[in-house]
DSSP file (Angstrom, degrees, kcal/mol; ACC not computed):
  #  RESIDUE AA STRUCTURE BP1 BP2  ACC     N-H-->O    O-->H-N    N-H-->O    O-->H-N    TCO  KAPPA ALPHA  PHI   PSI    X-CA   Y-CA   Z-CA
    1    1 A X    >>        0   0    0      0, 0.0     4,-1.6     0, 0.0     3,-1.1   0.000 360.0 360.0 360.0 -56.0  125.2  130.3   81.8
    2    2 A X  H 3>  +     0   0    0      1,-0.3     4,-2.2     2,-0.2     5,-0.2   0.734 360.0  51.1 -42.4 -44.0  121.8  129.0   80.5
    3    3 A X  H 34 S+     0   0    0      1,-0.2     4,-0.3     2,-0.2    -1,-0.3   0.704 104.1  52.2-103.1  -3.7  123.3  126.2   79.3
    4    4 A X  H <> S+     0   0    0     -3,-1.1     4,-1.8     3,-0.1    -2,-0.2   0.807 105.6  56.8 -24.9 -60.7  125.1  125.3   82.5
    5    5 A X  H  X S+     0   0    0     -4,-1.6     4,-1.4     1,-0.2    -2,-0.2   0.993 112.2  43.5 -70.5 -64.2  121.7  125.5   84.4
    6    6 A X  H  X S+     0   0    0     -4,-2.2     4,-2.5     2,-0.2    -1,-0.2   0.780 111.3  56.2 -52.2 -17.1  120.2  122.6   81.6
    7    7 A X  H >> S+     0   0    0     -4,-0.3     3,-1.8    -5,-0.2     4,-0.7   0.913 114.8  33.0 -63.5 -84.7  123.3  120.6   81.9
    8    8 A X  H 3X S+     0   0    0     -4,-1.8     4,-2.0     1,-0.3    -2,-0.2   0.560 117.5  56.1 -56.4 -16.9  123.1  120.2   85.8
    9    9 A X  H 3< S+     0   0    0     -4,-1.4     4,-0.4     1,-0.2    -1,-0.3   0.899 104.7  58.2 -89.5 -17.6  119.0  120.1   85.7
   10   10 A X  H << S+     0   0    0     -4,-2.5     4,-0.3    -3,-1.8    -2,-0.2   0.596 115.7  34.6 -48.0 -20.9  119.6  117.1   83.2
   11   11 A X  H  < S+     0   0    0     -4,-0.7     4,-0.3     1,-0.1     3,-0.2   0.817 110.8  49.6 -68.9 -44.6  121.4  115.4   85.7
   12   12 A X  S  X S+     0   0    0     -4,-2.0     4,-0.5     1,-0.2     3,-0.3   0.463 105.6  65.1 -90.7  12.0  120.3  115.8   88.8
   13   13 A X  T  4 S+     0   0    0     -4,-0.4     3,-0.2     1,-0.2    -1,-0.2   0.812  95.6  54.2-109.0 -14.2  116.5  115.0   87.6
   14   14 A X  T  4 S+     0   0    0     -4,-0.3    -1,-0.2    -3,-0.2    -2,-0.1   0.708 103.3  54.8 -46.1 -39.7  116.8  111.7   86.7
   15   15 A X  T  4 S+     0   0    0     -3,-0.3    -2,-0.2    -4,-0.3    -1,-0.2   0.673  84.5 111.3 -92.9  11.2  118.2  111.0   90.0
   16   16 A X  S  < S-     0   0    0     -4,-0.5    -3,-0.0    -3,-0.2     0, 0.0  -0.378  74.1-107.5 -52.3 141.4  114.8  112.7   91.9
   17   17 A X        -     0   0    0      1,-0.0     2,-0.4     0, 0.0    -1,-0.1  -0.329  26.7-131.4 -37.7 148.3  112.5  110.0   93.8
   18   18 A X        -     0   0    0      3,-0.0     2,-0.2     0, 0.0     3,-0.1  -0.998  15.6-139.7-116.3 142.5  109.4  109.3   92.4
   19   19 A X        -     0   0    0     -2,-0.4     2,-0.3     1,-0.1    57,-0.1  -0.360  27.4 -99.6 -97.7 135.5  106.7  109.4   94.6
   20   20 A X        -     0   0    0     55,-0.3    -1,-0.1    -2,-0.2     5,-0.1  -0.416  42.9-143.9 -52.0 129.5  103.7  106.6   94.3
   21   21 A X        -     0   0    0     -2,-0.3     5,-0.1    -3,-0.1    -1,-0.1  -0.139  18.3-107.8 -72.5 164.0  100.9  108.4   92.4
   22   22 A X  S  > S+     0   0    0      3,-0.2     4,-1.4     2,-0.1     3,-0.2   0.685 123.2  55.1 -82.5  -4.8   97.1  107.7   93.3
   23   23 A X  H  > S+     0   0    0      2,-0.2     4,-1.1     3,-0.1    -1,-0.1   0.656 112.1  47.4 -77.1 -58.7   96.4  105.8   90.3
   24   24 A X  H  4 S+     0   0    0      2,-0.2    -2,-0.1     1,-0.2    -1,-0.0   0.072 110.0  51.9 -87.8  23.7   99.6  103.4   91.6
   25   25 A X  H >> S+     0   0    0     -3,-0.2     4,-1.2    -5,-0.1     3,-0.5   0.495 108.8  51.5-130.5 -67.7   98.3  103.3   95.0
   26   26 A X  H 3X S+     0   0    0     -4,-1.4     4,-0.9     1,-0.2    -2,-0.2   0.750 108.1  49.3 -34.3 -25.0   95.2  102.2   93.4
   27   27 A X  H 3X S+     0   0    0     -4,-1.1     4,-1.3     1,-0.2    -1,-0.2   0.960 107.6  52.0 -77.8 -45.2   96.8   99.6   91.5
   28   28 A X  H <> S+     0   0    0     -3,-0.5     4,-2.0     1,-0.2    -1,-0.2   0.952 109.5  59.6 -54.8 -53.9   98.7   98.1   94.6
   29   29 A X  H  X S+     0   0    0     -4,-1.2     4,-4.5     1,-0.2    -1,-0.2   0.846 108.0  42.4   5.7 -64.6   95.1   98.2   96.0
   30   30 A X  H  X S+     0   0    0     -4,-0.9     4,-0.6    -5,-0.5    -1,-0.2   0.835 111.2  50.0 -84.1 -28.9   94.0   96.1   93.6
   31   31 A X  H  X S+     0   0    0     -4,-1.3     4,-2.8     2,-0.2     3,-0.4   0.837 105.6  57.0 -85.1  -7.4   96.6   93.8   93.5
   32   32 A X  H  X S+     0   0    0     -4,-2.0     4,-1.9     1,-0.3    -2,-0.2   0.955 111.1  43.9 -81.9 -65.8   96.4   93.3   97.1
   33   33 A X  H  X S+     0   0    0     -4,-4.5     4,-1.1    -5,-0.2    -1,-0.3   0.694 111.1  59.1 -73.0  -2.8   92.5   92.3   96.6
   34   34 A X  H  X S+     0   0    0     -4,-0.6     4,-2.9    -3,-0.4     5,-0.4   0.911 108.5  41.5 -39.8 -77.4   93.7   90.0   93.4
   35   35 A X  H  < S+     0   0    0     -4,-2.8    30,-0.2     2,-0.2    -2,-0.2   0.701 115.2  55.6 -57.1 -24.4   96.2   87.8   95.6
   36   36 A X  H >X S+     0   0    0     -4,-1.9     4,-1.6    -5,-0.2     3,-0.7   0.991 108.0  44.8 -60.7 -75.0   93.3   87.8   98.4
   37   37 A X  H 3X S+     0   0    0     -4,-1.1     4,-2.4     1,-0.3    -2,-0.2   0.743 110.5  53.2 -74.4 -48.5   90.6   86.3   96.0
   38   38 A X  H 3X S+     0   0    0     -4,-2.9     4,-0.5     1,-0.2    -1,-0.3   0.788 111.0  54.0 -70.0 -10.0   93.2   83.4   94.4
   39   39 A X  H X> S+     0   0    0     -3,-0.7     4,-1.0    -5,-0.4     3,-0.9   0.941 110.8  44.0 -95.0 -26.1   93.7   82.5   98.1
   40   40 A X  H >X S+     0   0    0     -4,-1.6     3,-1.7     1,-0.2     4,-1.1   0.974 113.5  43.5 -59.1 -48.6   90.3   82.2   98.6
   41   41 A X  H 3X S+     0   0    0     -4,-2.4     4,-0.8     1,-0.3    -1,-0.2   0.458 113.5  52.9 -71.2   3.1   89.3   80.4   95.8
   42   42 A X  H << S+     0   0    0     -3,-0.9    -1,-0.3    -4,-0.5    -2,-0.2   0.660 102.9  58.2 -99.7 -18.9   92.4   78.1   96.2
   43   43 A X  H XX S+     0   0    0     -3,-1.7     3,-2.6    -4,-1.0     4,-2.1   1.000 117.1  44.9 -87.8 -64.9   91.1   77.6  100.2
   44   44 A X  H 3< S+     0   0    0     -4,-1.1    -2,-0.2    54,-0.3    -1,-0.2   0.535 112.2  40.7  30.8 -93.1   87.8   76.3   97.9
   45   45 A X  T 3< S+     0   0    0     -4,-0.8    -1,-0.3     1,-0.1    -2,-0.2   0.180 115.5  47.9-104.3   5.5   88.8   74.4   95.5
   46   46 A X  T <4 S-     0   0    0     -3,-2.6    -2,-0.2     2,-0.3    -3,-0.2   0.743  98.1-134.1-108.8 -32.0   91.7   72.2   97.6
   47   47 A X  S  < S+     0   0    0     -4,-2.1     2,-0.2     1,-0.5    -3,-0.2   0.689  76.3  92.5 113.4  88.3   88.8   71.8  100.4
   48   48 A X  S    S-     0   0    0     -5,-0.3    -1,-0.5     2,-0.0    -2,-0.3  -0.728  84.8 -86.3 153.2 156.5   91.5   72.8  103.2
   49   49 A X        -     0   0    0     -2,-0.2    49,-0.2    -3,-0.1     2,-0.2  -0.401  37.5-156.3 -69.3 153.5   92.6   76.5  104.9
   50   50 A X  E     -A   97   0A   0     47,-1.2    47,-0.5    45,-0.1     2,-0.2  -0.551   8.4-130.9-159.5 141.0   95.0   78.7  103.3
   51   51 A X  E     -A   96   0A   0     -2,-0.2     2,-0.7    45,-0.2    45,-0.2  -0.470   8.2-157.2 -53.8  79.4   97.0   81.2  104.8
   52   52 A X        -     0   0    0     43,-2.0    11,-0.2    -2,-0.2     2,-0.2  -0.464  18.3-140.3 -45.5  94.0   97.6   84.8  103.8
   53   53 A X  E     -B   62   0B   0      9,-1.6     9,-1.3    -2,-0.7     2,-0.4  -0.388  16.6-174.7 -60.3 144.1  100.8   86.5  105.1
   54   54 A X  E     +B   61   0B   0     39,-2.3     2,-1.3     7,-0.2     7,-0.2  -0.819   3.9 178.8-129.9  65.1  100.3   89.8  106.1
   55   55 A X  E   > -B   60   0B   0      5,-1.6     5,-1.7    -2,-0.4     4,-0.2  -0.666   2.7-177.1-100.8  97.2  103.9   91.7  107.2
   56   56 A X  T   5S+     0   0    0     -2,-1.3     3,-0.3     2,-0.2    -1,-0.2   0.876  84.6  45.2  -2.4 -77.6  103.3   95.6  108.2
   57   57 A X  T   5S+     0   0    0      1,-0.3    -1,-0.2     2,-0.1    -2,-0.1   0.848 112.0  42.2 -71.9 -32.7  106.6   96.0  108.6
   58   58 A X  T   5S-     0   0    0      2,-0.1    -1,-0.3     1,-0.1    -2,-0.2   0.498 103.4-126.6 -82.1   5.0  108.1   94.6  105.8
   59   59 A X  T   5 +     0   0    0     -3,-0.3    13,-2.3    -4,-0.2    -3,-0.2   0.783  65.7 124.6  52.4  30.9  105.3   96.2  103.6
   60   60 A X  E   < -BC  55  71B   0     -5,-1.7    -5,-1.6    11,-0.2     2,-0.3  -0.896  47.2-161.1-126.5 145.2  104.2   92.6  101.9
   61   61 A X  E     -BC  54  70B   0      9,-0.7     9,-3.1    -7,-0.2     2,-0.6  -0.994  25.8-161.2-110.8 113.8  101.1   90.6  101.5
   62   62 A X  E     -BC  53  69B   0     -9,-1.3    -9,-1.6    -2,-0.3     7,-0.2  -0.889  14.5-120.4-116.4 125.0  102.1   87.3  100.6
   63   63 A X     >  -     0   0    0      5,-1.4     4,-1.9    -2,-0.6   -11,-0.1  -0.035  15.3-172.9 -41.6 103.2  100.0   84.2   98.9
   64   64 A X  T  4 S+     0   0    0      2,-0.1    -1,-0.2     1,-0.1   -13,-0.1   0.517  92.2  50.1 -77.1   4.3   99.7   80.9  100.9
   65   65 A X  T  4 S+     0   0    0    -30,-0.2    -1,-0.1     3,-0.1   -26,-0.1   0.768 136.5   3.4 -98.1 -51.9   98.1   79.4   97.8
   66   66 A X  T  4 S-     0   0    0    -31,-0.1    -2,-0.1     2,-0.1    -3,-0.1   0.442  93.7-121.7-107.1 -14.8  100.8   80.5   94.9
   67   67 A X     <  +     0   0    0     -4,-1.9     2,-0.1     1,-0.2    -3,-0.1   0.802  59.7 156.1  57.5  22.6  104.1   82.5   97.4
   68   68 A X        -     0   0    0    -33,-0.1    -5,-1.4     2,-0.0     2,-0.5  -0.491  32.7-144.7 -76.7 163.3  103.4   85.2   95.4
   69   69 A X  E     -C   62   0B   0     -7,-0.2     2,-0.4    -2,-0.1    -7,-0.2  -0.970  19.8-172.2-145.5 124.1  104.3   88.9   96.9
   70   70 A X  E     -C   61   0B   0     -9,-3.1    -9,-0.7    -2,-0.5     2,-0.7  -0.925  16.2-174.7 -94.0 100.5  103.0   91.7   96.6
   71   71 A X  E     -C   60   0B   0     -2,-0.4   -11,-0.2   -11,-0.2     2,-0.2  -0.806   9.4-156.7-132.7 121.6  105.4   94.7   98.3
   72   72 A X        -     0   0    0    -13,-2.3     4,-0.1    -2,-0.7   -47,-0.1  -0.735  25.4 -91.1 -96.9 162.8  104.3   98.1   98.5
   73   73 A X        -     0   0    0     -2,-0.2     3,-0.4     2,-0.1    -1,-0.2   0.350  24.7-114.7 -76.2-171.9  106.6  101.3   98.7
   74   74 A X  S    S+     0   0    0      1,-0.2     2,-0.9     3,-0.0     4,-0.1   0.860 108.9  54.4 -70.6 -40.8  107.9  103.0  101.3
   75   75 A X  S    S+     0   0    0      1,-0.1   -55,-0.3     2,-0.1    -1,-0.2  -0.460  93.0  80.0 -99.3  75.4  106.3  106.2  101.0
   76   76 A X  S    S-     0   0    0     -2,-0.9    36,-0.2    -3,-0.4    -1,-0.1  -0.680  89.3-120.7-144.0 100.1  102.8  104.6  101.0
   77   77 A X  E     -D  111   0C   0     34,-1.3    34,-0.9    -2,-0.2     2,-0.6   0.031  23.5-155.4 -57.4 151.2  101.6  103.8  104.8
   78   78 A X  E     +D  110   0C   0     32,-0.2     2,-0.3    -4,-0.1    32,-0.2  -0.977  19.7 173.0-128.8 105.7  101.0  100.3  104.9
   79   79 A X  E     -D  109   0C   0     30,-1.5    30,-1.3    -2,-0.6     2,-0.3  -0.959  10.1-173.7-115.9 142.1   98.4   99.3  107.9
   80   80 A X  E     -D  108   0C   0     -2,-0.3     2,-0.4    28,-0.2    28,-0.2  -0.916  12.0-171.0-135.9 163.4   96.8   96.0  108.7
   81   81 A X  E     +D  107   0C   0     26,-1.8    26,-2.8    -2,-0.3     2,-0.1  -0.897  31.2 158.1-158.9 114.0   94.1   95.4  111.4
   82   82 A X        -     0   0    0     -2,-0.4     2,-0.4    24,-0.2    10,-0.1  -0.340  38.1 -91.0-124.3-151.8   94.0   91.5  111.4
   83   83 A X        -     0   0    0     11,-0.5    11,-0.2     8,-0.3    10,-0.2  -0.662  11.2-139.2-111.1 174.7   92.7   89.0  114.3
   84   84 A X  S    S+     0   0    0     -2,-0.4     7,-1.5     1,-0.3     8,-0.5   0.803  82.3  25.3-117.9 -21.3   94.2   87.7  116.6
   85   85 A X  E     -G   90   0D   0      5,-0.3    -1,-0.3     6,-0.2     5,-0.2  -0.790  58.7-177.2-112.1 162.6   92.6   84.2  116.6
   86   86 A X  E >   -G   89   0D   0      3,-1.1     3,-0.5    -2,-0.2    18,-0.1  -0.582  60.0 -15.4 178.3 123.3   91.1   82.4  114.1
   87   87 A X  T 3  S-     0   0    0      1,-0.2     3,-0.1    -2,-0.1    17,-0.0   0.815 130.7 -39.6  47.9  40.3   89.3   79.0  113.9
   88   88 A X  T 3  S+     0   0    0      1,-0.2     2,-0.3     0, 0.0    -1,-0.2   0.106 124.0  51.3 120.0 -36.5   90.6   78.0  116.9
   89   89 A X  E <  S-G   86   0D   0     -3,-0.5    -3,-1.1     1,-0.0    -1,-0.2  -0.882  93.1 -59.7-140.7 170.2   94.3   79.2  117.2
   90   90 A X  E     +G   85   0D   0     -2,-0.3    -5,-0.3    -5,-0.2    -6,-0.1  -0.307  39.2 174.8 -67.1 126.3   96.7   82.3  116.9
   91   91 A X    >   +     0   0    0     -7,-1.5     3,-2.6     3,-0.1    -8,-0.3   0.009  18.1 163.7-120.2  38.5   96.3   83.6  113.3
   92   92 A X  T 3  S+     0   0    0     -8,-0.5    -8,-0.1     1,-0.3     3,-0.1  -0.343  75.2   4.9 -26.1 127.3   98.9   87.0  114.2
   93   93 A X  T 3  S+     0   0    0      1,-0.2   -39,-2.3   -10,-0.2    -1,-0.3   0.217 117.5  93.9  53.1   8.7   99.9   88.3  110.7
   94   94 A X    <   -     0   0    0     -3,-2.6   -11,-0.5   -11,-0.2     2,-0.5  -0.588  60.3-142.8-120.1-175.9   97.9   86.1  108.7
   95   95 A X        -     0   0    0     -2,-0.2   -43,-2.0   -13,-0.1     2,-0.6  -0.974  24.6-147.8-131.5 117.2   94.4   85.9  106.9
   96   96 A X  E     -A   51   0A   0     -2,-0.5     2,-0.5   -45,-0.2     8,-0.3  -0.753  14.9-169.5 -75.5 102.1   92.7   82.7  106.9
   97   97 A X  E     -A   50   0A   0     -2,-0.6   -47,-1.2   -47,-0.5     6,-0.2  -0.798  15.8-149.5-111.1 157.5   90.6   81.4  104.4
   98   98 A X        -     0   0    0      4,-3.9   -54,-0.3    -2,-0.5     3,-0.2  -0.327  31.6-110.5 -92.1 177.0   88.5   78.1  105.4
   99   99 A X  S    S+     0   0    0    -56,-0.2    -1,-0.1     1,-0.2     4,-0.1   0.230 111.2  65.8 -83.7   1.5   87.7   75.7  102.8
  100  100 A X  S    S-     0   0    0      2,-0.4    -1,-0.2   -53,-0.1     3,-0.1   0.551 121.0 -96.4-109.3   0.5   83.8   76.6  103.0
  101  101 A X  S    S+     0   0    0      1,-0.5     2,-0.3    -3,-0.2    -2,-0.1   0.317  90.5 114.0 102.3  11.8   84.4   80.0  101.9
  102  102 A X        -     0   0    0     24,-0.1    -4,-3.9   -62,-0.0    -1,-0.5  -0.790  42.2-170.4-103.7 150.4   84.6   81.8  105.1
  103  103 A X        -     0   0    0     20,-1.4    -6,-0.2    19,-0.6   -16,-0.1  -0.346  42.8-102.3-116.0-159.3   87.9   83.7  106.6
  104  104 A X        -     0   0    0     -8,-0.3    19,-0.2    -2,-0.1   -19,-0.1   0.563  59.3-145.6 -92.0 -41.7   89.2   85.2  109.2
  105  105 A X        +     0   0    0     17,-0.3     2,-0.3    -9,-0.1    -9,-0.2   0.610  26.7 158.2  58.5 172.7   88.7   88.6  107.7
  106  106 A X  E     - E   0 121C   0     15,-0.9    15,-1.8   -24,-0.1     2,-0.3  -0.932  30.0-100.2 167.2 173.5   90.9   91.9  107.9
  107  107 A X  E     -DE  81 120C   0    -26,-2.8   -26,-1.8    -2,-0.3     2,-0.5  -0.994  14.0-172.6-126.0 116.1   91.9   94.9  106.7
  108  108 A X  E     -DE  80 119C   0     11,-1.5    11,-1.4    -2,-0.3     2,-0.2  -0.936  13.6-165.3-125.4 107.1   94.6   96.2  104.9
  109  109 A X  E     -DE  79 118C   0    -30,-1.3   -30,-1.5    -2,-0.5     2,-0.3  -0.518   6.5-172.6 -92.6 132.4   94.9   99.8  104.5
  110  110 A X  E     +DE  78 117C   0      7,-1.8     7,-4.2    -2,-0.2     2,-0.2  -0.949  18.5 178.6-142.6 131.1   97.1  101.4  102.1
  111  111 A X  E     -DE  77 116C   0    -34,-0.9   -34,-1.3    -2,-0.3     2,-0.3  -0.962  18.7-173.1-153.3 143.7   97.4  105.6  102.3
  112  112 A X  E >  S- E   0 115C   0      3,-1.5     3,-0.8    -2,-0.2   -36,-0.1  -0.967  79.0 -22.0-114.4  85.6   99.1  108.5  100.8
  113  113 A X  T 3  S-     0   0    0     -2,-0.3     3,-0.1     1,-0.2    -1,-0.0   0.914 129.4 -45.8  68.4  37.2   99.0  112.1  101.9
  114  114 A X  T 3  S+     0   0    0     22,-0.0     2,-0.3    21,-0.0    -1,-0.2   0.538 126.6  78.8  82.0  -2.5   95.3  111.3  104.1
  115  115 A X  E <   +E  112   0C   0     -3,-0.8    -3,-1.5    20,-0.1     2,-0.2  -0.980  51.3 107.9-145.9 152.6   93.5  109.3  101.1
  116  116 A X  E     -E  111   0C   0     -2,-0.3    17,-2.3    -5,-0.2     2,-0.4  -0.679  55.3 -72.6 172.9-150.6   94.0  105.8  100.0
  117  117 A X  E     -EF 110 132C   0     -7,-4.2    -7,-1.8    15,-0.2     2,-0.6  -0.946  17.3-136.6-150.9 168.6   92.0  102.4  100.2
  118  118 A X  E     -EF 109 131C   0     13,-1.1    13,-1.3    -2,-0.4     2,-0.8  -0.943   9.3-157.9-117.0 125.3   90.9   99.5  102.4
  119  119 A X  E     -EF 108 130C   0    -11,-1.4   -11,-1.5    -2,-0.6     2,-0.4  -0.977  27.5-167.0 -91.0 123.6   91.2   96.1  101.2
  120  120 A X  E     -EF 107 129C   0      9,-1.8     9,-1.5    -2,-0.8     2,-0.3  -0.890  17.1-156.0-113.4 159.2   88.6   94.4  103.4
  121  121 A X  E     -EF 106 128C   0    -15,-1.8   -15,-0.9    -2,-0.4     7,-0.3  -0.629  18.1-130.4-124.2  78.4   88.1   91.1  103.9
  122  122 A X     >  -     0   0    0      5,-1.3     4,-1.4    -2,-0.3   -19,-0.6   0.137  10.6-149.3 -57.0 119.6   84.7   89.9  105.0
  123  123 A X  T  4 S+     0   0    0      1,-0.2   -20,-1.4   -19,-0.2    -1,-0.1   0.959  90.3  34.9 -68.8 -50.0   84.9   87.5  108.0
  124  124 A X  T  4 S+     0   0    0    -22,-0.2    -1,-0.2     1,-0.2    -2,-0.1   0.610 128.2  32.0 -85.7 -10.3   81.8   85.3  107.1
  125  125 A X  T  4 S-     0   0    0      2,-0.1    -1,-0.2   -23,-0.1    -2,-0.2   0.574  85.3-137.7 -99.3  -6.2   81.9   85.2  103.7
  126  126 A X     <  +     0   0    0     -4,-1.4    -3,-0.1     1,-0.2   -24,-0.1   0.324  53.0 150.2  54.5  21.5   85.3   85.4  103.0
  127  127 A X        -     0   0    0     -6,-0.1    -5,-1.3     1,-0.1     2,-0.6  -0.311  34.7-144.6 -81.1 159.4   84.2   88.0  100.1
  128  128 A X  E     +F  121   0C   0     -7,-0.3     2,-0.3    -3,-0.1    -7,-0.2  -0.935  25.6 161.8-113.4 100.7   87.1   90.9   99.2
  129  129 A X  E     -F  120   0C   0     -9,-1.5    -9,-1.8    -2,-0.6     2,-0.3  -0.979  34.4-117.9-133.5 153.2   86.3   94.5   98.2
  130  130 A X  E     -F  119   0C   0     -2,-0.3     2,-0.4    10,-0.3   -11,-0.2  -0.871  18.7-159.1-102.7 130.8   88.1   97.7   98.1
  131  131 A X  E     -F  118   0C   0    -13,-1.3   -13,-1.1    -2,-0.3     2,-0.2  -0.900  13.8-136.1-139.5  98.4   86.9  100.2  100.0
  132  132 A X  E     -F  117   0C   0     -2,-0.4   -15,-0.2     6,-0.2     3,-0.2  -0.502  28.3-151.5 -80.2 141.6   88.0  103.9   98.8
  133  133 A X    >   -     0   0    0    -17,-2.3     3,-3.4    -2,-0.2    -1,-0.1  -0.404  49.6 -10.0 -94.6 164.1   89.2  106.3  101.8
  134  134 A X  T 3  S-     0   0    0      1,-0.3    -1,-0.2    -2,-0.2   -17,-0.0   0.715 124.1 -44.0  47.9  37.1   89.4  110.0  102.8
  135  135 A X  T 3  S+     0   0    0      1,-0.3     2,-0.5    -3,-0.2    -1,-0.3   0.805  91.8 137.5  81.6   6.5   88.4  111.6   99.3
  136  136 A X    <   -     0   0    0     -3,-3.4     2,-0.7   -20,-0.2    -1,-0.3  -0.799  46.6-146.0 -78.9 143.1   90.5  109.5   96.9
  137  137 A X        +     0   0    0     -2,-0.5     2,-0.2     3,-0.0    -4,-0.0  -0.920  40.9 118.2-115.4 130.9   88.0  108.8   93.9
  138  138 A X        -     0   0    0     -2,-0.7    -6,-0.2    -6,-0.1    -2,-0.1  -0.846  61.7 -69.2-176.2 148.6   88.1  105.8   92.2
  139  139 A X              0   0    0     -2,-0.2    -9,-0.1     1,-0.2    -7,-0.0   0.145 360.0 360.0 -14.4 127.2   86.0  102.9   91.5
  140  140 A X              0   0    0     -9,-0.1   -10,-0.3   -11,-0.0    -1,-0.2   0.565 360.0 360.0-111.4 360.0   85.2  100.6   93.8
């Protein structure tokens, strides 16, 4: 019987979700403000804007400098609070950074079970820091 029960719990446990940790919510965090900061410094150094995508739904931040993608999981809520203009025209899903070092600025919120982190994005400086929420501890 006993060795019934280890048979089927060696099967079926493999096939369990695993659930994003807080450590791996930090990390997404981190790459999130990573891909920010090469688009800034790419907006910089070509002396011209570029564009951060920002899709909610599809639960990606993608690089207008490099098309890199960053995709966070399902079970990690994925929020953005972006502008709705920006230097002049509709910048809906994006981040802008100018070529003088100023954006658009935004927010991108990543949470797990009521604590998580804020990517913020500074509108006049364009600067990027991570902002920890709700009792997650971690560096900022």
């Amino acid at each position: 019987m006993l060795a019934i029960i280890a048979l089927l719990a060696a099967v079926s446990l493999p096939r369990l979700p695993t659930a994003t940790s807080r450590p791996r919510l930090e990390a997404y965090a981190i790459e999130v403000a990573t891909l920010l900061k090469a688009d800034r410094n790419a907006a910089y150094g070509r002396h011209g804007p570029v564009e951060t995508i920002i899709d909610a739904p599809a639960r990606t931040v993608m690089s207008g400098a490099s098309g890199r993608v960053v995709r966070v999981p399902d079970d990690v809520v994925f929020d953005a609070l972006l502008p709705q203009r920006c230097n002049g025209r509709q910048a809906l899903g994006n981040i802008m950074f100018l070529p003088s070092g100023m954006s658009c600025g935004g927010v991108i919120r990543l949470t797990r079970f009521g604590s998580g982190f804020d990517v913020r994005v500074n509108w006049l400086t364009g600067g990027v820091e991570i902002v920890v929420r709700d009792g997650a501890q971690a560096e900022q």
